[in-house]
SEFIZA-3560 file (N, C-alpha, C; in Angstrom, 3 decimals):
REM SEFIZA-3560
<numar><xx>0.818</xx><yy>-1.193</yy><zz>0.000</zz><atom>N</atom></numar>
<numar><xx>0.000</xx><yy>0.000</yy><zz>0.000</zz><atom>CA</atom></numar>
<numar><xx>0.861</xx><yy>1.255</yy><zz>0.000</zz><atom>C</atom></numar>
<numar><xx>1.983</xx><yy>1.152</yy><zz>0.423</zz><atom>N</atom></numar>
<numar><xx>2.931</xx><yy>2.044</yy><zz>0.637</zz><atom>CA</atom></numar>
<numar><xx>3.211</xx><yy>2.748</yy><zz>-0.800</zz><atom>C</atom></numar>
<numar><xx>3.451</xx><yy>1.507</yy><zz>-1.360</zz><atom>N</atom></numar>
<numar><xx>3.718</xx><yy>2.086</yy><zz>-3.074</zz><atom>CA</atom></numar>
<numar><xx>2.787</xx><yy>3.397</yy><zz>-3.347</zz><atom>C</atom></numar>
<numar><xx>1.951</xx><yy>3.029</yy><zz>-3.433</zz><atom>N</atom></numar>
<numar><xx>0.786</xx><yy>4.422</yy><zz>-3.869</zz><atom>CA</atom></numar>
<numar><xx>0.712</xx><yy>5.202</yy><zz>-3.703</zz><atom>C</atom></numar>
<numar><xx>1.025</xx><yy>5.386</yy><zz>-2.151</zz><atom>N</atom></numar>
<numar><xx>0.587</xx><yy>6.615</yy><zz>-1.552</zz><atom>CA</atom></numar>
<numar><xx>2.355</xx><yy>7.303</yy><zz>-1.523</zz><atom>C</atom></numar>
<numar><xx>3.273</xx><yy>7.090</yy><zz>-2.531</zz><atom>N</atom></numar>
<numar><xx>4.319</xx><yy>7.352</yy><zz>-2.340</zz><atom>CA</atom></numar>
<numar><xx>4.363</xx><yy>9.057</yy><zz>-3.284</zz><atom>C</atom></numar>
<numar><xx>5.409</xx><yy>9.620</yy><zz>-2.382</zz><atom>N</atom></numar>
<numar><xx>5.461</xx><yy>11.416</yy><zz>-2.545</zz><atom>CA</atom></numar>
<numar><xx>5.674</xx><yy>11.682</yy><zz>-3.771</zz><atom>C</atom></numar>
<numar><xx>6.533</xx><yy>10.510</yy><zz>-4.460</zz><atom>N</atom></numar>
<numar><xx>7.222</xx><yy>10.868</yy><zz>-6.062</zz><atom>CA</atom></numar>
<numar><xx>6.271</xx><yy>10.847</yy><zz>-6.944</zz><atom>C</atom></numar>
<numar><xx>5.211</xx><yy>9.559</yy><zz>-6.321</zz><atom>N</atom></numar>
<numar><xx>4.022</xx><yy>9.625</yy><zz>-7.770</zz><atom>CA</atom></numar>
<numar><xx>2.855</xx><yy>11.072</yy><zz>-7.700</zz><atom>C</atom></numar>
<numar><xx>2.611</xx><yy>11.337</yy><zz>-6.387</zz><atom>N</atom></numar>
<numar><xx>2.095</xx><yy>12.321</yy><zz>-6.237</zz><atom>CA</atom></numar>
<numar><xx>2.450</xx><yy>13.771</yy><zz>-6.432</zz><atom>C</atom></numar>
<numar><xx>3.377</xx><yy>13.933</yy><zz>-6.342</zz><atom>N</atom></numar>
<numar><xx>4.336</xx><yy>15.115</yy><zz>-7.192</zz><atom>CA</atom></numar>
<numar><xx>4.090</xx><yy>14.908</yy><zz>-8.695</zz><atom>C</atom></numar>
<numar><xx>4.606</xx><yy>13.790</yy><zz>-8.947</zz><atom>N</atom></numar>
<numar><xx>4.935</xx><yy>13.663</yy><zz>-10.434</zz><atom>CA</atom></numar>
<numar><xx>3.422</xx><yy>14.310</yy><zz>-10.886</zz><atom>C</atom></numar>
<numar><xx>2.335</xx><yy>13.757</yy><zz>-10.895</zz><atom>N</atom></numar>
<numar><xx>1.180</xx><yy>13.776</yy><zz>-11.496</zz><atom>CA</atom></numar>
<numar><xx>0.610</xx><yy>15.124</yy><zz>-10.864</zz><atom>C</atom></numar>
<numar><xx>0.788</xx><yy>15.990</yy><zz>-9.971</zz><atom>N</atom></numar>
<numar><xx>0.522</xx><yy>17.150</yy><zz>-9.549</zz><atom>CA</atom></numar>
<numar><xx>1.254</xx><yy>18.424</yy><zz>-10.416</zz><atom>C</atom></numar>
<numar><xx>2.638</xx><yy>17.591</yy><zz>-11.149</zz><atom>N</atom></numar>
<numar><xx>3.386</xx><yy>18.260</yy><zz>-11.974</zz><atom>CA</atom></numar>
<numar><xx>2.878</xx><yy>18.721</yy><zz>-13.327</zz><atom>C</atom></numar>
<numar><xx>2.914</xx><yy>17.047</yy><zz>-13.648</zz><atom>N</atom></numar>
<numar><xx>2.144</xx><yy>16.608</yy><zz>-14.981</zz><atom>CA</atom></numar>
<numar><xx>0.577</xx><yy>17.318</yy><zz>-15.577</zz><atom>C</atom></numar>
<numar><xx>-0.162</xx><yy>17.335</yy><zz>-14.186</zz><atom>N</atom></numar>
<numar><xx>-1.418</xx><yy>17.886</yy><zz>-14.492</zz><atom>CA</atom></numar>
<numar><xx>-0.739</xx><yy>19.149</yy><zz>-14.843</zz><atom>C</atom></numar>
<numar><xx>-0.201</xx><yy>19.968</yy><zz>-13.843</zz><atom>N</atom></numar>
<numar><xx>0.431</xx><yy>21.661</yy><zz>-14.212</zz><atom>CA</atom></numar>
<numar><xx>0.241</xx><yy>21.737</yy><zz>-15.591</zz><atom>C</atom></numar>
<numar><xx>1.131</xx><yy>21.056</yy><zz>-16.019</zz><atom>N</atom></numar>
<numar><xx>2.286</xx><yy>20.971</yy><zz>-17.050</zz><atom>CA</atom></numar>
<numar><xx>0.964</xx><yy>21.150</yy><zz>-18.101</zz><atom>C</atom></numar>
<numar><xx>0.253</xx><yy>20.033</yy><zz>-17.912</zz><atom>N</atom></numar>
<numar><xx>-1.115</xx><yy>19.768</yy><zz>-19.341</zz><atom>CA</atom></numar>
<numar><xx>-1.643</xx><yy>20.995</yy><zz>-19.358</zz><atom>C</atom></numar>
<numar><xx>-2.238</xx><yy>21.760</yy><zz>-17.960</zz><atom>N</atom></numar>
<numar><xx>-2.943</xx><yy>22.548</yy><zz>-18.183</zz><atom>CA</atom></numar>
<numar><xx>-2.288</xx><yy>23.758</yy><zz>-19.173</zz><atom>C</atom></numar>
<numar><xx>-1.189</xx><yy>24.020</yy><zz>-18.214</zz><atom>N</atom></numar>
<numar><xx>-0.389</xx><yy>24.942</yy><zz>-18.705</zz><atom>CA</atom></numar>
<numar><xx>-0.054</xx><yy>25.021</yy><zz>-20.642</zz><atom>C</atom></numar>
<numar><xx>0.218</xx><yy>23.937</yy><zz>-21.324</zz><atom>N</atom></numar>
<numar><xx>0.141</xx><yy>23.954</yy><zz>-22.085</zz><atom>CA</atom></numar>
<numar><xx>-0.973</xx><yy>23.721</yy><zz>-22.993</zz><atom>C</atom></numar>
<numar><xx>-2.305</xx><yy>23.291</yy><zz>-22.574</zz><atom>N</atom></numar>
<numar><xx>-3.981</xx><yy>23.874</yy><zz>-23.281</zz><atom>CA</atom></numar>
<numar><xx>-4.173</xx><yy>25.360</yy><zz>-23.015</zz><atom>C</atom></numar>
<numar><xx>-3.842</xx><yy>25.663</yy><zz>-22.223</zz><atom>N</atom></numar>
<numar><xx>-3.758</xx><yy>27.207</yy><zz>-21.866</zz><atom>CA</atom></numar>
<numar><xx>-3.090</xx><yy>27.956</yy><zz>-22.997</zz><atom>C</atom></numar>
<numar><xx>-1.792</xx><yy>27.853</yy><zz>-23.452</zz><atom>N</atom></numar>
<numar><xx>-0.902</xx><yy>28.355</yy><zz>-24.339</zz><atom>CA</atom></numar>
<numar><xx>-1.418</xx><yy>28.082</yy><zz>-25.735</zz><atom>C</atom></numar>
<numar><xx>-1.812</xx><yy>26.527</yy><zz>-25.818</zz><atom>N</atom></numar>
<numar><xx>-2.422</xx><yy>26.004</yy><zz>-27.176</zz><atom>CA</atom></numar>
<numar><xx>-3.682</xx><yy>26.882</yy><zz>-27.317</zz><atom>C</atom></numar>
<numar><xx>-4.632</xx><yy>27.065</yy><zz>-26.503</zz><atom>N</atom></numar>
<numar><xx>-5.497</xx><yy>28.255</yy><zz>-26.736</zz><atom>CA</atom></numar>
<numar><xx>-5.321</xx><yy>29.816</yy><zz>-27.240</zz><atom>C</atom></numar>
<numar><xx>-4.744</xx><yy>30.047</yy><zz>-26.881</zz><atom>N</atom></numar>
<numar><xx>-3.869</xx><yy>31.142</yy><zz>-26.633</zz><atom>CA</atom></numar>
<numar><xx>-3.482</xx><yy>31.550</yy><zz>-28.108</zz><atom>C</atom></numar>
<numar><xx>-2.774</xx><yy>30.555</yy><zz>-28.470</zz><atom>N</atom></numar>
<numar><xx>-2.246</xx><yy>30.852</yy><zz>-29.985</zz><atom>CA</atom></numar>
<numar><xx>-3.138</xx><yy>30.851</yy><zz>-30.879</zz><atom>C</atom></numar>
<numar><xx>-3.839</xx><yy>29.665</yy><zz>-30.554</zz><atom>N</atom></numar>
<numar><xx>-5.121</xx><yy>29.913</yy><zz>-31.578</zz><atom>CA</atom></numar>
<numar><xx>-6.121</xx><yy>31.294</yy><zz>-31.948</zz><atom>C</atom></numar>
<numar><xx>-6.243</xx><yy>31.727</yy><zz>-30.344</zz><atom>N</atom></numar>
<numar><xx>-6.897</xx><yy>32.773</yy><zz>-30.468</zz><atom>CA</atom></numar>
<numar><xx>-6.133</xx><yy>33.759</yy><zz>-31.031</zz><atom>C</atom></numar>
<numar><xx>-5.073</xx><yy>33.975</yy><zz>-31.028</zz><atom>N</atom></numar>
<numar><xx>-3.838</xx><yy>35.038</yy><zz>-31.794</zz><atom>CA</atom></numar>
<numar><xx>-3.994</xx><yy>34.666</yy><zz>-33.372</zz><atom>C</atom></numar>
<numar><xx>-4.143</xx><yy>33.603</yy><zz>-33.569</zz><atom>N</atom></numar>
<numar><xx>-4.113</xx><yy>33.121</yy><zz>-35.236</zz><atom>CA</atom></numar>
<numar><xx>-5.497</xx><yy>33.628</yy><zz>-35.845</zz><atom>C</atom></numar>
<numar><xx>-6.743</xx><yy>33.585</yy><zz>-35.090</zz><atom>N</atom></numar>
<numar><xx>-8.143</xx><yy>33.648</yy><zz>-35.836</zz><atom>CA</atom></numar>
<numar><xx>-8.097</xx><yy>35.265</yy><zz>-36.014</zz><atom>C</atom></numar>
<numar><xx>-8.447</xx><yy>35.219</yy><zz>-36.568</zz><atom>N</atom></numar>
<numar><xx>-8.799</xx><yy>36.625</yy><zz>-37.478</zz><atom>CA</atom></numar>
<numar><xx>-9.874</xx><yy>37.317</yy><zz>-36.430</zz><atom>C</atom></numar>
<numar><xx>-10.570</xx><yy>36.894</yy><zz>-35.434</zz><atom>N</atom></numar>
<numar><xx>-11.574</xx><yy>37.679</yy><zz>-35.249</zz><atom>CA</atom></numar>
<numar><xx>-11.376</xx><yy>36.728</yy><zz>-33.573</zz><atom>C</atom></numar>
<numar><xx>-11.497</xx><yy>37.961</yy><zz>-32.691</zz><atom>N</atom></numar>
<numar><xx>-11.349</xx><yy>37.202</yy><zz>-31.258</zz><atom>CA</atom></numar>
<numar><xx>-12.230</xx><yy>36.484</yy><zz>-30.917</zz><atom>C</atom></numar>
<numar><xx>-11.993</xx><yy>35.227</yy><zz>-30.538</zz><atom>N</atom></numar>
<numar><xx>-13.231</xx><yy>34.097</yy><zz>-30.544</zz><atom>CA</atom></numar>
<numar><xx>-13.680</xx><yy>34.102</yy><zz>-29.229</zz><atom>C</atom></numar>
<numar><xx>-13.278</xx><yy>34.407</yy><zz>-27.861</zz><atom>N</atom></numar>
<numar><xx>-13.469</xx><yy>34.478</yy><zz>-26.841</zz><atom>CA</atom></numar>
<numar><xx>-14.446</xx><yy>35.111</yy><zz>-26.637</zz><atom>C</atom></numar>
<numar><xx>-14.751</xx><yy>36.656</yy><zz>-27.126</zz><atom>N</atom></numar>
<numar><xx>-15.183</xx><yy>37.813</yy><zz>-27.244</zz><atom>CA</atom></numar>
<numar><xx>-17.025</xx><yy>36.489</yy><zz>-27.956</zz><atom>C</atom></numar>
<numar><xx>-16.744</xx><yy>36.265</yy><zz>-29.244</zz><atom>N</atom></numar>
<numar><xx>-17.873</xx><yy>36.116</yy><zz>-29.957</zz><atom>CA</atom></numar>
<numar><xx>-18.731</xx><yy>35.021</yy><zz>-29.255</zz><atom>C</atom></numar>
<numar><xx>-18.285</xx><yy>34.173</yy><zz>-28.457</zz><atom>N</atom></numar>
<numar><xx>-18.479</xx><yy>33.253</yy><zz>-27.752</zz><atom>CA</atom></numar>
<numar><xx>-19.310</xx><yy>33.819</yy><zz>-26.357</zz><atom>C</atom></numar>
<numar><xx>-18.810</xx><yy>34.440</yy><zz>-26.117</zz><atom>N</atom></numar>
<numar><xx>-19.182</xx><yy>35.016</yy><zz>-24.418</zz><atom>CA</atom></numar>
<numar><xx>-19.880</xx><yy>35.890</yy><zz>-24.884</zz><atom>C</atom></numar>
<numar><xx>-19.963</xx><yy>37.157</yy><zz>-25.351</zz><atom>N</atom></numar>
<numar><xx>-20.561</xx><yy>38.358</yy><zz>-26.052</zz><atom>CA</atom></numar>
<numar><xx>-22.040</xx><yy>38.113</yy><zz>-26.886</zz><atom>C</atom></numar>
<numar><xx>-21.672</xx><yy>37.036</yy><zz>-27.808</zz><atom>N</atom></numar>
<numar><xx>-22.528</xx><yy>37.234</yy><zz>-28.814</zz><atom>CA</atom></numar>
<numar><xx>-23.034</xx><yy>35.677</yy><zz>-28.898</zz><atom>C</atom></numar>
<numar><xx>-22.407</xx><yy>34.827</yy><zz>-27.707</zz><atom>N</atom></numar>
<numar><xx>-23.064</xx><yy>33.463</yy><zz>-27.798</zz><atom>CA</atom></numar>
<numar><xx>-23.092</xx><yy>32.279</yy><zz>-29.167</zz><atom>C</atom></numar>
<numar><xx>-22.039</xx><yy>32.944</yy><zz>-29.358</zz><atom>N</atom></numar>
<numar><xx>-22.051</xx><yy>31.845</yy><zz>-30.722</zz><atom>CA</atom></numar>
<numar><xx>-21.666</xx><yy>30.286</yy><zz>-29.901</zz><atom>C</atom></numar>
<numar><xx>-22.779</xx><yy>29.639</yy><zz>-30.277</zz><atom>N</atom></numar>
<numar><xx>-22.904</xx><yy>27.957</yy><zz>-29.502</zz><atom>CA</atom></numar>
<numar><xx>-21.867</xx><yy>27.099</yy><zz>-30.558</zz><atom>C</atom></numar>
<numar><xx>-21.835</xx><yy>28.132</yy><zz>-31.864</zz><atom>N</atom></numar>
<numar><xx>-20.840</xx><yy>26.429</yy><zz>-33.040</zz><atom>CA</atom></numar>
<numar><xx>-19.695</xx><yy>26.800</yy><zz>-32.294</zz><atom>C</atom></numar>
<numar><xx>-19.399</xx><yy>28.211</yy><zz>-32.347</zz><atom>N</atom></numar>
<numar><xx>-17.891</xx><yy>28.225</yy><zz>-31.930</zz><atom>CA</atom></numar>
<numar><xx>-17.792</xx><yy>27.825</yy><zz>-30.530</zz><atom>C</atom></numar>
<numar><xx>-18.410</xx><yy>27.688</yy><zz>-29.626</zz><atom>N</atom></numar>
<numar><xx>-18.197</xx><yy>27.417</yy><zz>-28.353</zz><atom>CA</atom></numar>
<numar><xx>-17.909</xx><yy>25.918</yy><zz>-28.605</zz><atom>C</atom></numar>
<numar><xx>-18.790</xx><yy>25.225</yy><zz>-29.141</zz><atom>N</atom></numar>
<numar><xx>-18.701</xx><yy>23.508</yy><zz>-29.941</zz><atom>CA</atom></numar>
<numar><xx>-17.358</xx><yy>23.237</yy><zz>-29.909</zz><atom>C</atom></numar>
<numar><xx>-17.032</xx><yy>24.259</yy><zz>-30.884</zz><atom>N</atom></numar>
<numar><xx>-15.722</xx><yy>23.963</yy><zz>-32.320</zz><atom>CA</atom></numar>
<numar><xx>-14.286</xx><yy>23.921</yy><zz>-31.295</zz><atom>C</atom></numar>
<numar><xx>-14.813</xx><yy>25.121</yy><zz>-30.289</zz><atom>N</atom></numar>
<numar><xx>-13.357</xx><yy>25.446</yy><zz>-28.569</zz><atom>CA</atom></numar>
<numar><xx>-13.291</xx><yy>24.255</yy><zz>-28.054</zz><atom>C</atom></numar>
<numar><xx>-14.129</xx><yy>23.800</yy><zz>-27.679</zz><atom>N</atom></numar>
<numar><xx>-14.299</xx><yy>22.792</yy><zz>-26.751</zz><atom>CA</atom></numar>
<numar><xx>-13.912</xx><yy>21.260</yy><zz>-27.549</zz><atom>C</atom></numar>
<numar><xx>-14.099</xx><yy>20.993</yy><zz>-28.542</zz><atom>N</atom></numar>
<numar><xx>-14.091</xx><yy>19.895</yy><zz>-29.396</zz><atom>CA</atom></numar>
<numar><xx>-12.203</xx><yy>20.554</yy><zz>-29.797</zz><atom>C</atom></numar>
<numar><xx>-11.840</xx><yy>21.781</yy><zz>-29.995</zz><atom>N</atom></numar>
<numar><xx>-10.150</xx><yy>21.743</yy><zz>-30.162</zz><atom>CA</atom></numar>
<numar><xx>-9.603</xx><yy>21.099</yy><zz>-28.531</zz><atom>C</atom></numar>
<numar><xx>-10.105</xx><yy>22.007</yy><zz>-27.651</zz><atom>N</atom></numar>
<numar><xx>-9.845</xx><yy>21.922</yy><zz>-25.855</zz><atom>CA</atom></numar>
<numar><xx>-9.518</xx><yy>20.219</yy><zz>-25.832</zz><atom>C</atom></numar>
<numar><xx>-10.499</xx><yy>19.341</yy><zz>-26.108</zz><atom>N</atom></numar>
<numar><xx>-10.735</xx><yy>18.168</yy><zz>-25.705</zz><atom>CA</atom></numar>
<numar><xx>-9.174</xx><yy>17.175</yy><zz>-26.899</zz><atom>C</atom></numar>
<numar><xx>-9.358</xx><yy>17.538</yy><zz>-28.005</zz><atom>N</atom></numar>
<numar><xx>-8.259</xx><yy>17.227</yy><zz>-28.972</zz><atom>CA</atom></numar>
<numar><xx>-6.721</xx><yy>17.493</yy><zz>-28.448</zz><atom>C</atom></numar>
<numar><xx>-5.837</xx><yy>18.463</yy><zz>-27.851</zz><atom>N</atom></numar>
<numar><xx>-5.425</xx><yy>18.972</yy><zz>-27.309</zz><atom>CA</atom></numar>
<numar><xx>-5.020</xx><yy>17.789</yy><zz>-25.993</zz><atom>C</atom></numar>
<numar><xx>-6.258</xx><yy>18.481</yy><zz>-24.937</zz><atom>N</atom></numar>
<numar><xx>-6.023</xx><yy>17.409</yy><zz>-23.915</zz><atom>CA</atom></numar>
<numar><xx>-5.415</xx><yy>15.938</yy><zz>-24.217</zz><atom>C</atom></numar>
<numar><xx>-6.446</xx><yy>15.057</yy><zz>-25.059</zz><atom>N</atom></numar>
<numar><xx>-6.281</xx><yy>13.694</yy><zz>-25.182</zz><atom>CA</atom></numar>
<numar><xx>-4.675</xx><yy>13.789</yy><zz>-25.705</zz><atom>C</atom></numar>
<numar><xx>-3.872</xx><yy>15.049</yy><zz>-26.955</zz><atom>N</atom></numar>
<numar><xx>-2.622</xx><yy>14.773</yy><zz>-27.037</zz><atom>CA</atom></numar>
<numar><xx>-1.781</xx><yy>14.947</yy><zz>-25.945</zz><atom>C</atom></numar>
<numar><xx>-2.225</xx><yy>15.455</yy><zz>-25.756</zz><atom>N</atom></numar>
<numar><xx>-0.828</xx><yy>16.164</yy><zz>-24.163</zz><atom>CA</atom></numar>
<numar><xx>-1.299</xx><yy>14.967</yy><zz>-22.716</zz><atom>C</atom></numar>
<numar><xx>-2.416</xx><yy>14.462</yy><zz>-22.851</zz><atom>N</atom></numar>
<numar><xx>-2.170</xx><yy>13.215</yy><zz>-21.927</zz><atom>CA</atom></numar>
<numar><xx>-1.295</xx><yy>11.779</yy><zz>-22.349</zz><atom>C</atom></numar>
<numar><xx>-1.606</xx><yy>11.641</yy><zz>-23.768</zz><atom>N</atom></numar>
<numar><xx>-1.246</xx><yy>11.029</yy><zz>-24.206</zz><atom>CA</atom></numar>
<numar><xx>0.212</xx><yy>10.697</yy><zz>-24.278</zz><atom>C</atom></numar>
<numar><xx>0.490</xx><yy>12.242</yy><zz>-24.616</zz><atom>N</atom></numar>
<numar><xx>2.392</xx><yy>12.543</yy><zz>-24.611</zz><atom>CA</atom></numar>
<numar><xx>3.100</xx><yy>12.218</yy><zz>-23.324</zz><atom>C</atom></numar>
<numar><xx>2.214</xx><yy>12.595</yy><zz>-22.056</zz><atom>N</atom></numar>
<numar><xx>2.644</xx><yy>12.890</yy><zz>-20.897</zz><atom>CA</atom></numar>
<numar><xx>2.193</xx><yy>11.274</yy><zz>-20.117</zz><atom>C</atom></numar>
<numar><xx>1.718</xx><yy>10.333</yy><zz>-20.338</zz><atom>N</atom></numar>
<numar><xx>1.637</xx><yy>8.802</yy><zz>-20.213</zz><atom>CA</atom></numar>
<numar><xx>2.395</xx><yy>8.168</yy><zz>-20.979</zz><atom>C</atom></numar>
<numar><xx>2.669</xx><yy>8.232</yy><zz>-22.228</zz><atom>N</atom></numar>
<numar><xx>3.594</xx><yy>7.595</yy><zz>-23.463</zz><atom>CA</atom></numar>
<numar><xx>2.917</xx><yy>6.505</yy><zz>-23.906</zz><atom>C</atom></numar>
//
């Protein structure tokens, strides 16, 4: 039982999460710098539901790579 509850795995994956977020954060980030028209803004502002879709469906794409990378 000892194994589990050991400090290194719990660090590690307290890291790791950082790390993911930190980089969906940035991966957002750029995107929104690349679109021609601030998507944040049209989303929250003006309620556009595809683009909120289209964020969330990149968000989720994203995640699954960077977990993926970060498990091997």
């Amino acid at each position: 039982m000892e194994e589990y509850l050991n400090i290194k795995y719990i660090t590690a994956s307290i890291v790791y999460s950082l790390l993911g977020i930190l980089i969906l954060v940035v991966a957002f980030v750029v995107i929104e710098k690349l679109a021609p028209e601030n998507l944040w803004k049209k989303i929250v502002d003006e309620q556009n539901v595809a683009l909120a879709i289209m964020a969330a469906g990149f968000m989720l794409a994203v995640a699954i790579i960077i977990s993926s990378a970060i498990h091997g």
